[in-house]
C-alpha positions in Angstrom: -37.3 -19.1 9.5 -41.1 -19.5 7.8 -43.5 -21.7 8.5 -44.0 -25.6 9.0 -40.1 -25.8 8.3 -39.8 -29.6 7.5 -36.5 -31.4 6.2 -38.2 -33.2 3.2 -36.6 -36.0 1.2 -35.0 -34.3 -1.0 -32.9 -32.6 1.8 -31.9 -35.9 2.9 -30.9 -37.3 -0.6 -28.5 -33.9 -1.2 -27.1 -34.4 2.6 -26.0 -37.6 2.2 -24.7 -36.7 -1.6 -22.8 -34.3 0.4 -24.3 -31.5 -1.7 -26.8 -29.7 0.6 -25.1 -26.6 0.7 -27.3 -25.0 2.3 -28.2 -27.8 4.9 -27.4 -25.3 7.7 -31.0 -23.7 7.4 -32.4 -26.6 8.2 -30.3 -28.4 10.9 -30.0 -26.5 14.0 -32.7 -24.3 16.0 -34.3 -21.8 14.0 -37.1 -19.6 15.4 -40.4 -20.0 13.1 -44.3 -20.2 13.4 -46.3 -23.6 14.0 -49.7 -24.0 13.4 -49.7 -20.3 14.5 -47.6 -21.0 17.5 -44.2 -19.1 17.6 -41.5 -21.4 18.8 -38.3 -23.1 17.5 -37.5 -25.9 15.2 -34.3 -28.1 16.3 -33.0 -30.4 14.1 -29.4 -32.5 14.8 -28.0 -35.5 12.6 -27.3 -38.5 15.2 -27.4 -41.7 13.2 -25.9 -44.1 15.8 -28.6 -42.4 18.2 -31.0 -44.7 20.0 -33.4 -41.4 21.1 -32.6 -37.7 20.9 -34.3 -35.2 22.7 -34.0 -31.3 23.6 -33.2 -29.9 26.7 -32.6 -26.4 28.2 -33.7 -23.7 30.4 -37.5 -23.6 29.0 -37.6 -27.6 30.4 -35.8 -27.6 33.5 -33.1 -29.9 31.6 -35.1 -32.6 31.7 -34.1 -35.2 28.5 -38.0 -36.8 29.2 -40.1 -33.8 28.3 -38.9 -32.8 24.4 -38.1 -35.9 22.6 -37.5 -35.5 19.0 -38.9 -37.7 16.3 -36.8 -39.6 13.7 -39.1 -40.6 10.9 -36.0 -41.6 8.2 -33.0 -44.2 8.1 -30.4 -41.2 8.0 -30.6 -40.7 11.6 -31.7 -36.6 11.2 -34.2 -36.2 14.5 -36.4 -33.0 14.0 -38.7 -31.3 16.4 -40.7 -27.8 17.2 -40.4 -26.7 20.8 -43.3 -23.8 21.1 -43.1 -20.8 23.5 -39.0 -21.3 22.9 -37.5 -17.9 22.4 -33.9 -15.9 21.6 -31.7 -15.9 24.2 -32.8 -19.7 25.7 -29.7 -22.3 26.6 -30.1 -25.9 25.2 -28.1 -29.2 24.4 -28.9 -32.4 22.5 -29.8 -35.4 25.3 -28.6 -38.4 23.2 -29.5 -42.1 23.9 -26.4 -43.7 23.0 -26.9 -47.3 21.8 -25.1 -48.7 25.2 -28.1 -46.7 27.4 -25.3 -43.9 28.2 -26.8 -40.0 28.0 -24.3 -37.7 26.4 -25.1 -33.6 26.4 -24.2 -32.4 23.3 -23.9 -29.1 22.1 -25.3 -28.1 18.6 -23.0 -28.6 15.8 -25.0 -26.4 13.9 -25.5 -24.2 16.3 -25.3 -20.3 15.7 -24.3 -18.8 19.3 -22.9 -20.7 22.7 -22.7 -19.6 26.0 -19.5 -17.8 26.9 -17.0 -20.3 28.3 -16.6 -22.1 30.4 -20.0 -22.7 30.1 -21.3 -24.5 26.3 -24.7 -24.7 26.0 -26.0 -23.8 22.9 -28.0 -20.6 22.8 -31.4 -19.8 20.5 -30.4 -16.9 18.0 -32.2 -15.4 14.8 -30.1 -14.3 12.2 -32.6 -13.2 10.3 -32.7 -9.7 9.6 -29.7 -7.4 9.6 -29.3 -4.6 7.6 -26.1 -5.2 5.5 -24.7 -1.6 4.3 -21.9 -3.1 2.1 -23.2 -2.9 -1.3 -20.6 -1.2 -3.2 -17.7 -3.5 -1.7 -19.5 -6.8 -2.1 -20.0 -5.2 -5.9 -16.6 -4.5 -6.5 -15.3 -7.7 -5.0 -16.3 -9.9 -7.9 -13.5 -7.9 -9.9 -10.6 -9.4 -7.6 -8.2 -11.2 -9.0 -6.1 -12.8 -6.3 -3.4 -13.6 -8.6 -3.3 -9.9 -10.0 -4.3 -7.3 -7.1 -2.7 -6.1 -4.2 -2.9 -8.0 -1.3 -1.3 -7.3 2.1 -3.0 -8.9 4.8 -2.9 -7.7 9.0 -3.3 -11.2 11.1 -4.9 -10.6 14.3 -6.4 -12.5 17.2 -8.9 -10.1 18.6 -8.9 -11.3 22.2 -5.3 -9.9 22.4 -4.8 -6.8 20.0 -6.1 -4.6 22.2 -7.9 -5.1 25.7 -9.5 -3.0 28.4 -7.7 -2.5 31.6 -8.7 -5.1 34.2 -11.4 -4.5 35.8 -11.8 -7.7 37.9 -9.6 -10.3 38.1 -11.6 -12.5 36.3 -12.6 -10.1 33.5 -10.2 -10.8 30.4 -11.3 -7.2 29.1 -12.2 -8.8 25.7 -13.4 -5.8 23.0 -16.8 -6.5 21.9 -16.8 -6.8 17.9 -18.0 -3.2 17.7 -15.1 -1.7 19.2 -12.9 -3.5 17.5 -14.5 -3.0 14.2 -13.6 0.9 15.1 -10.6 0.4 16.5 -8.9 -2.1 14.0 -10.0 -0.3 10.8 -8.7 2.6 11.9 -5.5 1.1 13.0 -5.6 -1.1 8.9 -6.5 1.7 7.2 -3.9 4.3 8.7 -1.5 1.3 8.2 -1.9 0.3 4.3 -3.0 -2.9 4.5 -5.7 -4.2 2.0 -7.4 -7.3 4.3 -7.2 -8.5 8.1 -7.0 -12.2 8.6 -8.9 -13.1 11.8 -7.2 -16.3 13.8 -9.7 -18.5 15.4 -13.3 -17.2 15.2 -15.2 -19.8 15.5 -16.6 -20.9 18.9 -13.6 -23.0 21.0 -13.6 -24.1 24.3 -9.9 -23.1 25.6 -8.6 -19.5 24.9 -5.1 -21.2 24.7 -6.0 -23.1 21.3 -6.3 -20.0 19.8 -9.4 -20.8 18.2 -7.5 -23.4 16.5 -9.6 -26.5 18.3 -13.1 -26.2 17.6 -16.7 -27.0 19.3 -19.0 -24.7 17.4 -17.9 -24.3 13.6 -21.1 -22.4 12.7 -21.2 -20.1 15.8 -18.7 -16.8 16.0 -17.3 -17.1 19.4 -19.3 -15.2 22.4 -16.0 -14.2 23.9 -16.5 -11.0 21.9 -20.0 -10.8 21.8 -23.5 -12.0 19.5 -23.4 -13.1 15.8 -25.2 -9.9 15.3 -22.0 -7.7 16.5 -19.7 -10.2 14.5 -22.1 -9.0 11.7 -21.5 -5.3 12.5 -17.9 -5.9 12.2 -17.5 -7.3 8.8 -19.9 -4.8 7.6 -17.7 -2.0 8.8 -14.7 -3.0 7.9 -16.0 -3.4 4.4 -17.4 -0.1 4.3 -13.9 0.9 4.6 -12.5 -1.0 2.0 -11.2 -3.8 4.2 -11.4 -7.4 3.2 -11.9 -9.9 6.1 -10.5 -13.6 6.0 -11.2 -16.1 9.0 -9.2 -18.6 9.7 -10.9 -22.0 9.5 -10.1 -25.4 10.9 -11.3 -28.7 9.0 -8.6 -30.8 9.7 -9.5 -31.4 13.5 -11.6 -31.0 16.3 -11.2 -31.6 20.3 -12.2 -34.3 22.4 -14.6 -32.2 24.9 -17.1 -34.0 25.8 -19.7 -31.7 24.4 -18.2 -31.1 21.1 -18.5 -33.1 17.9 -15.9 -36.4 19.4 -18.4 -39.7 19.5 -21.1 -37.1 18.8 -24.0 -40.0 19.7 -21.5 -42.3 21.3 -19.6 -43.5 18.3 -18.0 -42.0 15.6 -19.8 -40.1 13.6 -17.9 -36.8 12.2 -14.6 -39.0 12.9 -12.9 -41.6 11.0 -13.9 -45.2 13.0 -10.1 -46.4 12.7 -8.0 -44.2 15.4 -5.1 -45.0 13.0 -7.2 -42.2 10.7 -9.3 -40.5 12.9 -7.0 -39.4 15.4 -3.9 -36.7 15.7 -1.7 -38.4 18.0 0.6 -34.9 18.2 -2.5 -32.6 19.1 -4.4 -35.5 21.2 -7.3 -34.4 18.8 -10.3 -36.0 16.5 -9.4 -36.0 12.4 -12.8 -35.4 10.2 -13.8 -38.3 7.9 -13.8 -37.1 4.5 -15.1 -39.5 2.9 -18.3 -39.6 4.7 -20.8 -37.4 2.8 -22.4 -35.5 5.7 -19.3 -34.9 7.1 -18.1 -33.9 4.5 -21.3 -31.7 3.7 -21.0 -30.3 7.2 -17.5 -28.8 6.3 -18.7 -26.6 2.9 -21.9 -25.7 3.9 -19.7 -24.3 6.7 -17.4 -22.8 4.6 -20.1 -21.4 2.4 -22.1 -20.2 5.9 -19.3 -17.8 6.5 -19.2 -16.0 3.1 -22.8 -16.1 2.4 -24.2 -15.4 6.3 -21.3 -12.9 7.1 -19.6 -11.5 3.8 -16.9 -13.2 4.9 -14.2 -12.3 1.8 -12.0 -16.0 2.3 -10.5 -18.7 4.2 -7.6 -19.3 5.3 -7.8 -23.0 5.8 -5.4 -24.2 8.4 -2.9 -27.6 9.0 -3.5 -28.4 5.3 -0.6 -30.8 5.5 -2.3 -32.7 7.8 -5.0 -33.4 6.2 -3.2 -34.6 2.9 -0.7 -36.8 4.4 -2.4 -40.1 6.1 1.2 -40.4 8.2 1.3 -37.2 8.8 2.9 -36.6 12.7 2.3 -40.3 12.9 4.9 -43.0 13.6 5.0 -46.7 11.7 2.2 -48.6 12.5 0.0 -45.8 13.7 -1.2 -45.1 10.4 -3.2 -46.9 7.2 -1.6 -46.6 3.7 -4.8 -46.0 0.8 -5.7 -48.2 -1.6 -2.7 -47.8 -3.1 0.1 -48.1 -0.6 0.6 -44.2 -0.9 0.7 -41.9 2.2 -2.0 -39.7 0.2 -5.5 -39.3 1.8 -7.3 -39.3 -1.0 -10.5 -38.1 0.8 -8.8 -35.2 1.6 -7.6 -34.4 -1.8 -11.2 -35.1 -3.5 -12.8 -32.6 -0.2 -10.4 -30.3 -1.0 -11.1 -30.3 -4.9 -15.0 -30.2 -4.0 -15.0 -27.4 -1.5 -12.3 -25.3 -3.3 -14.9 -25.5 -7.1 -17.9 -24.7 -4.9 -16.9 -21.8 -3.0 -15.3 -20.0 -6.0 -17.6 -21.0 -8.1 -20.7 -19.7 -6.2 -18.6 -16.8 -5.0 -17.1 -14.9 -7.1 -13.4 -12.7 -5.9 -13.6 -14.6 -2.5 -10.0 -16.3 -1.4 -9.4 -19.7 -0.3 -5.8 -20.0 1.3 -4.1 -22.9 2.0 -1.7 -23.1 5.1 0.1 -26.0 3.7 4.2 -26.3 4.9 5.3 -29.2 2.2 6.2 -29.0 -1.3 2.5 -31.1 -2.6 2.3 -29.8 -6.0 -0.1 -28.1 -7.5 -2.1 -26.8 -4.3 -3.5 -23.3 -6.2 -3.8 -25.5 -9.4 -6.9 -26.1 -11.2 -9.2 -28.9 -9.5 -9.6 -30.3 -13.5 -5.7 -29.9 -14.0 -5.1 -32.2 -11.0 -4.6 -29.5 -8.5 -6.0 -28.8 -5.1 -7.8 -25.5 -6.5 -6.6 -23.4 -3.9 -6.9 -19.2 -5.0 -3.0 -18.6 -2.8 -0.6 -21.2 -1.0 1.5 -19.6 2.5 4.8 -19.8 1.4 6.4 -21.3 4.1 9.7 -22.0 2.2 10.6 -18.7 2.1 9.6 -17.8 5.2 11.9 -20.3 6.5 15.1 -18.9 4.2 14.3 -16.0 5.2 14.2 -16.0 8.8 17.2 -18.1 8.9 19.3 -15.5 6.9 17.9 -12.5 9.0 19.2 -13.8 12.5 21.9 -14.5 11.3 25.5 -12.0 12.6 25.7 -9.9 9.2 29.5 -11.3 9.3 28.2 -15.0 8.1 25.3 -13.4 6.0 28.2 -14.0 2.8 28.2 -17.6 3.4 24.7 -17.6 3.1 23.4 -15.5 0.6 21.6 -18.0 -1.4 18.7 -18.1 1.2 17.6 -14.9 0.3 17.6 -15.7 -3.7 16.3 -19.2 -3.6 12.8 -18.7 -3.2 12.7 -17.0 -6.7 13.1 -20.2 -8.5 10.1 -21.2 -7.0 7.9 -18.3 -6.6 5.9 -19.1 -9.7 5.3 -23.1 -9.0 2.4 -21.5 -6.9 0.4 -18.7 -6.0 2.1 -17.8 -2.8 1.5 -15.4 -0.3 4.8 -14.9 2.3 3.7 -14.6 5.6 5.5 -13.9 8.9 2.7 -15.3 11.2 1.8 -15.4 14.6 3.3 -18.8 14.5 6.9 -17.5 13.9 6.6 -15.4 17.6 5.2 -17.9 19.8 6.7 -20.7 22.4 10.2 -19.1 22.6 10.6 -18.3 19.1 11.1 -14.5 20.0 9.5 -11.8 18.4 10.1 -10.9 14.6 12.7 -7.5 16.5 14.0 -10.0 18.8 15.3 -12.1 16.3 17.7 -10.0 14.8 21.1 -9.4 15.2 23.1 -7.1 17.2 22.3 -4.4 19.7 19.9 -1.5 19.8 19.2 0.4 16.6 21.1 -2.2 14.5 18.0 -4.8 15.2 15.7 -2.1 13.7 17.5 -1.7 10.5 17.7 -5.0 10.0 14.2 -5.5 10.4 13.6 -2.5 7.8 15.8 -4.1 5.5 14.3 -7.6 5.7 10.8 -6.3 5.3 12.0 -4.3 2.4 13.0 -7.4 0.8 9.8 -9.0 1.9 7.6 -6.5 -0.1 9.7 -6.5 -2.8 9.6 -10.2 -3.6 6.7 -11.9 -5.2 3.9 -12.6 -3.8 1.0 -11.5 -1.2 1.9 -10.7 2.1 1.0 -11.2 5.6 2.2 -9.5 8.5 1.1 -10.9 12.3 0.5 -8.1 14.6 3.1 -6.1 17.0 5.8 -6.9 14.2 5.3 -3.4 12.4 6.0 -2.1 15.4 8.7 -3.5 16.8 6.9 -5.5 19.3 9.5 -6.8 21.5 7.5 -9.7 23.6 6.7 -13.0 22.2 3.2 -13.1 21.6 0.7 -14.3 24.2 -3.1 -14.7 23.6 -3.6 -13.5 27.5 -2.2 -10.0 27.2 -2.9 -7.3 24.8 0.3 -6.2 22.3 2.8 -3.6 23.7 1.3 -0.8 22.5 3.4 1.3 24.9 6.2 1.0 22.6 4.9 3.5 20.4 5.9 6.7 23.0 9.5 5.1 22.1 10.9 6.8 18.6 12.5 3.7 17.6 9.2 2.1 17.4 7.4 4.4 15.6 9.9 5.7 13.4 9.8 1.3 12.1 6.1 1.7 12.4 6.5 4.4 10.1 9.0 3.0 8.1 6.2 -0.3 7.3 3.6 2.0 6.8 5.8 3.5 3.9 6.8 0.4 2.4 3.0 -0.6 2.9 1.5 2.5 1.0 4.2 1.6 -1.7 2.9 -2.1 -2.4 -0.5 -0.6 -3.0 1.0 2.4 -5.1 2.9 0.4 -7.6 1.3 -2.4 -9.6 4.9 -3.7 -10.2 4.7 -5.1 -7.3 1.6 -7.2 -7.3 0.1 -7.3 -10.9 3.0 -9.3 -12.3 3.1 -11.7 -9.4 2.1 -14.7 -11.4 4.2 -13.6 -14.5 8.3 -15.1 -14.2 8.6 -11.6 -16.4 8.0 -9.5 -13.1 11.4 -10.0 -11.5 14.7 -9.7 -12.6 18.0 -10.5 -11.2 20.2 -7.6 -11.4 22.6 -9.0 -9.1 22.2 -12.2 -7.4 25.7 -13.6 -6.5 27.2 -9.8 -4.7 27.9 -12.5 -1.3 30.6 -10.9 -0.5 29.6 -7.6 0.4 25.6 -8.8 1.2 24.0 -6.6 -1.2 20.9 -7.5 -3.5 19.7 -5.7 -6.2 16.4 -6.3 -8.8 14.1 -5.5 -10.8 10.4 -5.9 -10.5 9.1 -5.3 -13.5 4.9 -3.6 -14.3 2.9 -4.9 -16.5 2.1 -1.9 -18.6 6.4 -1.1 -19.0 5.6 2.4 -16.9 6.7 2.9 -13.5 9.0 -0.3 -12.8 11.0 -0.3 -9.3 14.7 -1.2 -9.3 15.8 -2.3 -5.3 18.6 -2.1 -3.7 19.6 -3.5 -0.3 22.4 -4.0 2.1 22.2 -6.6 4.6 25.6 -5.3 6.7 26.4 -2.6 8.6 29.3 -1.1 6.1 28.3 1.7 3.9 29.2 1.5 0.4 30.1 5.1 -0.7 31.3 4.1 -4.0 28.2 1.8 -5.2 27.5 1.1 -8.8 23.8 -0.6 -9.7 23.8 -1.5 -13.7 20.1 -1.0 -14.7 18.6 -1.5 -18.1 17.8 1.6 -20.1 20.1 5.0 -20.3 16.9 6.9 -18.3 16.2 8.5 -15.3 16.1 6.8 -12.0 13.7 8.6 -9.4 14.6 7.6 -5.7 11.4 7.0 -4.0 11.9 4.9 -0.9 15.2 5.5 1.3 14.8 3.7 4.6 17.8 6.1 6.2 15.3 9.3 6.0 14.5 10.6 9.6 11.1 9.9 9.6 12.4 6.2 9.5 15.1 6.7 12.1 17.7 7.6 9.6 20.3 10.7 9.6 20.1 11.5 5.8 18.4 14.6 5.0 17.1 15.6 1.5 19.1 13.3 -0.6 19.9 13.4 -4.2 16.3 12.0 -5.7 16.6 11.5 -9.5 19.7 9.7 -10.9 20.6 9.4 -14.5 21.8 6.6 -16.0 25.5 6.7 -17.6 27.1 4.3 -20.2 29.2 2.5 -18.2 29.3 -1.2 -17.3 28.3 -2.7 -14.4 26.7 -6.2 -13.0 27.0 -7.2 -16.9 25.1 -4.1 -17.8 25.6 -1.2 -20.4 24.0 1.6 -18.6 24.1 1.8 -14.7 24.5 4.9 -12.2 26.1 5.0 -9.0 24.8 5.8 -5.3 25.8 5.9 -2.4 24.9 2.9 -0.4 24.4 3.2 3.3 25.0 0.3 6.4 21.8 -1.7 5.8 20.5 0.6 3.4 17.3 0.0 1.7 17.0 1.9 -1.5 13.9 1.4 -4.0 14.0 3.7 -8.0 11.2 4.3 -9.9 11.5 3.8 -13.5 
């Protein structure tokens, strides 16, 4: 990390402008030379400190024998520690003005201990050998709003594990196997990104990642910011993107993490009535302090400049926005205005959103956000958040509800399914069916349908069927293209047993085709952001629970008309009006037996007749089977 490395004033003025984006090069331990002396510079911002000083393994732990030196009012203590090397434990010793000592872990730090242990540990991350030229090239050409875009969420503690070998070993993959492993798994798949639940260093495997001690350190659980490295570049040399998710809303109350960080608050708003999530008994980030909120983008920025990370998928949005949000009356503080708004959070959000995409171009920032705010992929300077894709959690909602529903009351509730389309342009959405909707008795995305047996797995086809065919990005959670029958749980690794069973893999299969088609067809990602790119053919056929559209390609050329059928009656006699007196090329069929169907070598190109039908002059008939998925190309 060079020579003499000294925080000048300049630093300071940018950090507390909130616009040292780059701050984490300086705060933190990084190896260097001193006066010819190899060693390590710490650096830790404490301004509520009364003395700070280093401890570890290389000083017996003793807070009297490294003291660090404060020579500014901003409270940022600096010192070098000679004959300190890679690999060495340490903590922050702060004075706290009452006389208390609190052992603090480094919230810049780059690596931890593996829990439960959470001492800080010395690492270089200088000097790896990146090998993802041509994909870092080509990503400044994406165009969230206009390429494909179907993302795998995982949590890689629990995708896959090694058989127990002690009790206590929770058979973790290291990055490196899972970087083999998983791109494999993507790549045979279909599916353009993974999205990465809860990287970042956390003290309790049961958060999920979602409750944070180490924001700039990827957790040890699976190994050394070197092998987290290895991963990203790998998956990118296979043409995989890679989002993290990433947690600004909140932090935990362990008593080495970030809470009271020099024994008041310092990263938390003062007034528990803003700095504190009653719901998740957790610490809310002040944003409108400027090193806080500097801490949070240079973090952000840390991830896709240190590790090609390819976007964020920032999490609990909502909660962020709202200053009552999970709060009751009296436990919260209107703004200035007697709204609910945090404007903090809305100026952060504006600020981090312009800087990342600005500085990096074709990188995603993804908003988890579950209310209607408007405007949260609108531009910063039109009054929007400046999000690049919102989770649609709207339609996630609709649709779940229809889908367990007994295909009997499906008539009665038809609009659930078509509703999101009056909406889907408002944003740029992504539909997601996360790891959230198959936890904490919520079942699993099979377990959730209706009926017995092989009914649940075609309605599973036909509600992912629908699912690729409607705007937007998409995101599948793991074990669900599969069939994965358990709820999810972080402690055990997904059923991959299943797979010897045919029903499984003839659904796996079945995803994988619909997967393979996404990609195929721009019609059914480059007009996402265009009202043009769907059209009704019939929206109101409640009766028998059928759906039928359009999604139309940008260029005119190979256009995909769907067909669906959400009961378990066939319709021999079905008539689909369609626009043009053409050919109509049958390219998906989900009751092929590669899918688990029992219809071989079906009719594939149908013409067009003049004859009327859904208030259409041209239409052709086919026959439609019990929850029969049927997608032309024309």
């Amino acid at each position: 990390m060079g020579n003499n490395m000294k925080i000048t004033e300049l630093d300071r003025y940018l950090f507390g402008q909130g616009t040292h984006y780059e701050i984490y090069k300086l705060l933190g331990a990084h190896p260097g030379t001193q006066r010819k002396k190899e060693g390590v510079f710490f650096a830790v911002w404490a301004p509520h400190a009364k003395t700070v000083s280093v401890v570890g393994d290389f000083n017996g732990w003793n807070p009297e024998v490294n003291v660090m030196k404060c020579d500014n009012d901003m409270g940022i203590y600096q010192l070098f520690i000679p004959k300190v090397r890679e690999g060495d434990m340490y903590k922050y010793c702060i004075t706290t003005q009452k006389g208390e000592f609190l052992y603090k872990s480094d919230p810049y730090g780059n690596f931890s201990e593996m829990r439960p242990g959470n001492a800080s540990k010395v690492v270089n991350l200088e000097g790896f050998k990146w090998g993802d030229t041509a994909w870092m090239k080509k990503r400044q050409q994406f165009d969230p709003q206009k390429d494909a875009m179907s993302i795998y969420e995982v949590h890689p503690g629990s995708w896959k594990k090694h058989p127990g070998r002690q009790k206590e070993d929770p058979g973790f993959y290291n990055y490196r196997e899972l970087a083999h492993a998983l791109a494999d798994y993507v790549k045979d798949m279909g599916y353009t990104h993974v999205e990465l639940m809860g990287i970042a260093e956390h003290p309790f495997d049961g958060s999920w990642g979602y409750q944070v001690t180490g924001y700039y350190a990827p957790t040890s659980r699976y190994g050394t910011p070197e092998d987290f490295r290895y991963f990203v570049n790998y998956m990118h040399k296979h043409k995989i993107g890679v989002i993290l998710d990433w947690v600004p809303a909140h932090f935990p109350k362990d008593a080495h993490g970030l809470a009271e960080f020099d024994g008041m608050p310092t990263y938390e708003y003062a007034d528990p009535r803003k700095g504190e999530h009653p719901d998740w008994g957790t610490k809310v980030f002040d944003y409108g302090k400027n090193e806080v909120k500097n801490f949070l983008i240079a973090n952000a920025l840390f991830w896709i400049q240190e590790f090609h990370i390819d976007g964020l998928r920032v999490d609990a949005v909502a909660s962020m926005l709202y200053l009552d949000y999970g709060r009751e009356n009296g436990q919260w503080v209107p703004n200035q205005y007697g709204e609910n708004k945090n404007l903090e959070a809305i100026e952060f959000f504006r600020h981090l959103n312009s800087v990342v995409l600005g500085k990096h171009k074709g990188t995603v920032m993804i908003a988890e956000e579950s209310t209607a705010w408007p405007m949260v992929t609108g531009k910063p300077e039109d009054g929007g958040l400046g999000f690049s894709l919102k989770w649609n959690m709207g339609w996630m909602h609709d649709f779940l509800e229809y889908m367990k529903l007994d295909p009997y009351f499906r008539k009665y509730n038809h609009h659930k399914m078509t509703f999101s389309t009056s909406y889907a342009y408002s944003e740029n959405y992504v539909l997601v069916l996360s790891h959230d909707e198959v936890v904490h008795l919520k079942c699993s995305m099979i377990s959730k349908m209706p009926g017995l047996g092989q009914d649940k797995f075609e309605n599973l086809k036909a509600g992912y069927s629908y699912m690729i065919g409607h705007p937007g990005k998409k995101l599948l959670f793991m074990g669900q293209d599969f069939g994965q029958y358990q709820e999810w749980s972080e402690a055990r690794e997904l059923d991959w047993y299943l797979l010897g069973e045919e029903s499984h893999r003839k659904l796996q299969n079945y995803v994988k085709a619909l997967l393979t088609m996404y990609k195929k067809y721009p019609a059914l990602y480059a007009n996402d952001h265009n009202p043009q790119g769907l059209e009704w053919v019939n929206a109101d056929d409640a009766s028998r629970s059928i759906y039928s559209f359009i999604r139309w390609s940008p260029t005119g050329r190979n256009n995909l008309l769907f067909v669906l059928n959400y009961t378990p009656v066939a319709r021999d006699d079905y008539r689909v009006g369609v626009p043009k007196k053409k050919q109509y090329k049958l390219i998906l069929n989900s009751k092929e037996p590669e899918f688990g169907g029992d219809i071989h070598k079906e009719q594939v190109v149908y013409r067009a007749v003049k004859k009327e039908c859904d208030g259409r002059e041209f239409s052709f008939a086919y026959s439609l089977p019990a929850y029969g998925v049927a997608v032309f190309q024309f």
